[in-house]
N, C-alpha and C positions, 0 to 999 in steps of 0.2 A: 233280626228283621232288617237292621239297615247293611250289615256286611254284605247280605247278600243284592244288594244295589251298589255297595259303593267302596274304595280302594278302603282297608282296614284304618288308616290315622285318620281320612274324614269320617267315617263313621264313629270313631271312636268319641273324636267332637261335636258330631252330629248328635251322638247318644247323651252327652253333659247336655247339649242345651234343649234337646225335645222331654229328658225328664226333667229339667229344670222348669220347663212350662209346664208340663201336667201337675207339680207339685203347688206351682205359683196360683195355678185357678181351683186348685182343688177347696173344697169346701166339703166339713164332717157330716159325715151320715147324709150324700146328696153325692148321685151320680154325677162323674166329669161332662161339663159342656164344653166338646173342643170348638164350639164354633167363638168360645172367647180367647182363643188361640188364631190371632189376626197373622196372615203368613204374607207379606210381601217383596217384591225382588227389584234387587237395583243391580243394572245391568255394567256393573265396574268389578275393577281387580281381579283378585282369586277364588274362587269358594272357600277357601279356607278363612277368608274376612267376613264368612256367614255368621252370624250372632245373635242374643236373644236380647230384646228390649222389655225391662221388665217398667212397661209402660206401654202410648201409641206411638205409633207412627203413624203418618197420615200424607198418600200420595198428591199432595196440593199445598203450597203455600200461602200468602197472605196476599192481593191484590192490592196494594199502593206501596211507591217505592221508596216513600218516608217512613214507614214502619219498621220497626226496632226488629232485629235479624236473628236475638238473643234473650233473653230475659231470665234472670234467677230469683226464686224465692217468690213463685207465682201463685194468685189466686186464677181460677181455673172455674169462668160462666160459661154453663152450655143450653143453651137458646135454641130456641124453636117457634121463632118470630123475624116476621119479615122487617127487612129494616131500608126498603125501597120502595118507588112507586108500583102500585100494584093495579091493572086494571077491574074495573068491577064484572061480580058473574055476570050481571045480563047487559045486554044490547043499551048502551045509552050514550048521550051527546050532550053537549055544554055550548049553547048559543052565546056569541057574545056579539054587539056592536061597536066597539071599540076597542083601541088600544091598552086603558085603563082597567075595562073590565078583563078582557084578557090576562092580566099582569096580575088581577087581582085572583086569578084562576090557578093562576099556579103559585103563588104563592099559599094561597089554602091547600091545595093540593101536597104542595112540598113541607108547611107545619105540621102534619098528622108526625111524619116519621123523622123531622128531628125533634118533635117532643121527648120518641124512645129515646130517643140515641142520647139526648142530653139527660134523662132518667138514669139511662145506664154510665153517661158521665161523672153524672153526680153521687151516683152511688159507689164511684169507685172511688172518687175523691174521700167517699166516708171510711172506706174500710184500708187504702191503703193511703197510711200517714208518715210522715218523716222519724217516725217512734217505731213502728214494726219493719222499715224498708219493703214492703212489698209490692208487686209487681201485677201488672192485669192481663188477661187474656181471655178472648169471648171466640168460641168455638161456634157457630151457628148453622144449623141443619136449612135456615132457609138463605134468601139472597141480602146483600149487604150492598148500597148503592155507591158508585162513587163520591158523592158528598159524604155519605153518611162514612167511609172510609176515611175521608180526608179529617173530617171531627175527630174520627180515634186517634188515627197517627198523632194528632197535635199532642193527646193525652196521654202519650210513649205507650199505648194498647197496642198489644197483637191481634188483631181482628180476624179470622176463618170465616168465611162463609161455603154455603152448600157442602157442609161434613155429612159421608153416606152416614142413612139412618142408622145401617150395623156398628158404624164407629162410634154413635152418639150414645146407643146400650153399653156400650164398652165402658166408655169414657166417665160414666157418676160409678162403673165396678172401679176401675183402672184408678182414678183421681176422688172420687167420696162427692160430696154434695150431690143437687138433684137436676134435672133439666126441666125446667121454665118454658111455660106456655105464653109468658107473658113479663111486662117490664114493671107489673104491679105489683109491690109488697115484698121486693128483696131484700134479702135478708142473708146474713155473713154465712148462717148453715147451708144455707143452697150453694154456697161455692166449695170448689175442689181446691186441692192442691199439692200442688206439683215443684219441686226442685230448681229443675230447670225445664225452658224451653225455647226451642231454637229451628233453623230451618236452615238445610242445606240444598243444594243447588246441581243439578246430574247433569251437563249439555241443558237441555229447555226444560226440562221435569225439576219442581220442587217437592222437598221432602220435610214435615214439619213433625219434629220429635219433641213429644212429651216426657221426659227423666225423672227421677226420682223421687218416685211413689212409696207413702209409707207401706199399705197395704193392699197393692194392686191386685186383683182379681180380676184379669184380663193383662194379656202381653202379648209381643210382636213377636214373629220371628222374622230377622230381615234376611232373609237369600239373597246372595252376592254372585256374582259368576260372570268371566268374559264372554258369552254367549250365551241363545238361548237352548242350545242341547243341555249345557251343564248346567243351567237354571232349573230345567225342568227335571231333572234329573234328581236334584237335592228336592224338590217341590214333593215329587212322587216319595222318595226316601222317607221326607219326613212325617209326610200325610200317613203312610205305614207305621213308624215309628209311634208316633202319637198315640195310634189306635191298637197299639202293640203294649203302650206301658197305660191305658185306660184300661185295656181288659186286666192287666197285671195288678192293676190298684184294686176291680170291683172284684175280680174274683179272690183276690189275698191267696192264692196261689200259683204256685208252675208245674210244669211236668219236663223233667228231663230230657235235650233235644238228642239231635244225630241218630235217629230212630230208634232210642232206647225202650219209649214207649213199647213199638210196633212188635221191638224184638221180645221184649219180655211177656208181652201179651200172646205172641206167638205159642210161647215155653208155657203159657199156663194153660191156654186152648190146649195142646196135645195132651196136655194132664188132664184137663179136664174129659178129653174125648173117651178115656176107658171110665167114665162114670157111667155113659151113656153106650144103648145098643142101637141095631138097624141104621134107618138112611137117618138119623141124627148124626152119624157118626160124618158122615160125606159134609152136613152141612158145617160141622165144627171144623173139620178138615178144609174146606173151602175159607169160610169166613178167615182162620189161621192164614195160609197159601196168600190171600188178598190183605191182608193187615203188612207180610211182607215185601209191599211194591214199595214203601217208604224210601227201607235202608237199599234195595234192590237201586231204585232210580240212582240213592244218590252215590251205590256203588260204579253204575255206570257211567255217573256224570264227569266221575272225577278221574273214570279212566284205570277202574278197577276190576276183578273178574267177581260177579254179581254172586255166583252159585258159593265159591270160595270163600268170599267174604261173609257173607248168610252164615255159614259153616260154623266159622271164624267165632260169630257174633252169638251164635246159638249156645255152642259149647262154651264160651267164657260165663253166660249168663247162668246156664244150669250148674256149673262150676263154683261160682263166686255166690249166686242170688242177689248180686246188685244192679241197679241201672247200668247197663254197657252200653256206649254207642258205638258208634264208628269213625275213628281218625279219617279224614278225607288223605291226610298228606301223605301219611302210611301206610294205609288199607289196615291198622292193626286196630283193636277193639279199645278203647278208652272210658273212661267216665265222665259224662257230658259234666255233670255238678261241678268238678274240680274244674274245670276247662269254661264253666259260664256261657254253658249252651243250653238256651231254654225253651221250649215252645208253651202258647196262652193254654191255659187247663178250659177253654170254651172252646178254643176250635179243633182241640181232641174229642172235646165232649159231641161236641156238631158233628165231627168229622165219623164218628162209629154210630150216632144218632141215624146222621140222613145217608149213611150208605143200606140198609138193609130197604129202606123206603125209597130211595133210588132203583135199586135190583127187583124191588116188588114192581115198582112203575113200568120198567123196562119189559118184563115179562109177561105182566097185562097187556103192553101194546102188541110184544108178538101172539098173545091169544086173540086179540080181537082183530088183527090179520089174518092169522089164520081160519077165525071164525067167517069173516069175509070172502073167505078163496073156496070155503068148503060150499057156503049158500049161494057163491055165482053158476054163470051156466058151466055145462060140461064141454 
């Protein structure tokens, strides 16, 4: 799947880290969800500095420029509480006649959310002590105010705010504990954690990595590349790849690539067609003929003579009765198995499924054409 997008040495490492991500989210007796396969691209070096994070990455940094840049041996809060001023749903107003009252407006106003912030201060002071060395970090889906920033920093906290909802699903698979609706009743279970964490810096894009997850169930893949041709380029590669080694897991089989299949289905239709008499025999003859446009296409792709090499391919298979494909380099007939050439055993199944239901469809439309041409005028 990925050769045929990409020069053979990147695919080759293309292929280590897209089955290293399907195996990383995988979970027993429970179909793959690749949408816990987070794919994002930083527009530096070579593609070949493309790599698998087996944890987040997350396209945003931390908003105050006192907070700590690094941190190891992290507890990991992810929040889903506003920790700003927030206006109310409906239509309302605060009359004051003085400067006093005024003052005294916002300061009520501004108490609500540093109560959290100092709940969540204090709670961090409880769980990390001079005896475990550990470290804090609050990931937060909604908005985080600049005071309410400046309080963390003091407390060497990595603060996120506005993390997309899909990272925050990720992030209790990726890091363990739970995400919090609220700053009441926390508790050492409800936090994650993580290794390290740290943030790096692209021109004006910050990049905030989460590392060293015991058992993460969700990872990054970060695409690398000096442009956005070759960006997209591994994006598409490896969106294929992924959904190449998901159907490889669910089905727990392959089928032999380089049109081994097509050829060797061909050689049992022909054997099969003296079973049968009359126009069964045209239709066996047909469906054979069209199963051979596989090896046919990729005989001409590569610059081969199409009838020749069929020939080729036919006679080695009634010969041997093994899977034969087709050498591209040689035009000579090979064994896909030895060679590590494989096609999904689903999209062969789909592929002889929906062609007979395709050619039925096709054939209806030209009767009810023709039926239309016969009932107009003369």
């Amino acid at each position: 799947s990925l050769r045929t997008k990409l020069v053979p040495a990147m695919a080759d490492q293309m292929t280590d880290i897209v089955v290293d991500a399907c195996l990383c989210i995988r979970k027993e007796d429970q179909p793959l969800d690749l949408f816990m396969v987070e794919m994002l691209h930083m527009k530096e070096k070579l593609a070949s500095t493309t790599r698998l994070v087996k944890g987040m990455v997350m396209d945003h940094g931390s908003r105050h420029p006192d907070m700590p840049k690094k941190l190891n041996n992290c507890y990991i809060l992810t929040l889903n509480v506003s920790l700003e001023y927030e206006k109310s749903e409906v239509n309302s107003g605060f009359f004051y006649s003085n400067a006093e009252q005024r003052e005294r407006l916002a300061i009520a106003e501004r108490k609500l959310t540093d109560e959290k912030v100092m709940k969540i201060i204090e709670f961090k002071r409880k769980v990390c002590t001079e005896e475990n060395k550990k470290t804090f970090v609050i990931l937060n889906q909604k908005g985080i105010d600049p005071p309410s920033l400046d309080m963390l920093a003091k407390e060497n906290i990595i603060a996120l705010r506005r993390v997309k909802r899909r990272n925050m699903e990720r992030l209790t698979l990726a890091c363990g504990g739970n995400a919090l609706n609220s700053v009441e009743d926390m508790e050492e279970a409800d936090l994650g954690h993580a290794d390290t964490v740290y943030e790096e810096s692209l021109g004006d894009d910050k990049f905030t990595f989460v590392e060293g997850l015991k058992n993460p169930l969700s990872c990054t893949i970060l695409v690398k590349g000096p442009n956005d041709h070759t960006i997209q380029q591994l994006k598409d590669a490896v969106r294929d790849g992924l959904r190449a080694v998901k159907n490889t897991i669910e089905d727990k089989a392959l089928v032999p690539g380089a049109g081994a299949f097509e050829v060797a289905a061909y050689v049992h239709l022909t054997e099969f067609r003296k079973k049968v008499s009359g126009k069964q025999k045209l239709g066996v003859d047909a469906f054979a003929e069209a199963l051979l446009a596989v090896p046919k296409t990729l005989a001409e792709n590569s610059g081969l003579d199409p009838q020749d090499t069929i020939l080729k391919l036919v006679e080695e298979r009634e010969k041997t009765k093994n899977a034969v494909g087709l050498d591209l380099l040689t035009g000579e007939p090979n064994v896909p198995a030895m060679e590590g050439i494989w096609d999904n055993y689903r999209v062969k199944r789909q592929m002889i499924g929906m062609s007979p239901t395709l050619a039925q469809q096709l054939l209806l439309v030209d009767e009810v054409i023709k039926a239309g041409k016969q009932m107009g005028p003369k």
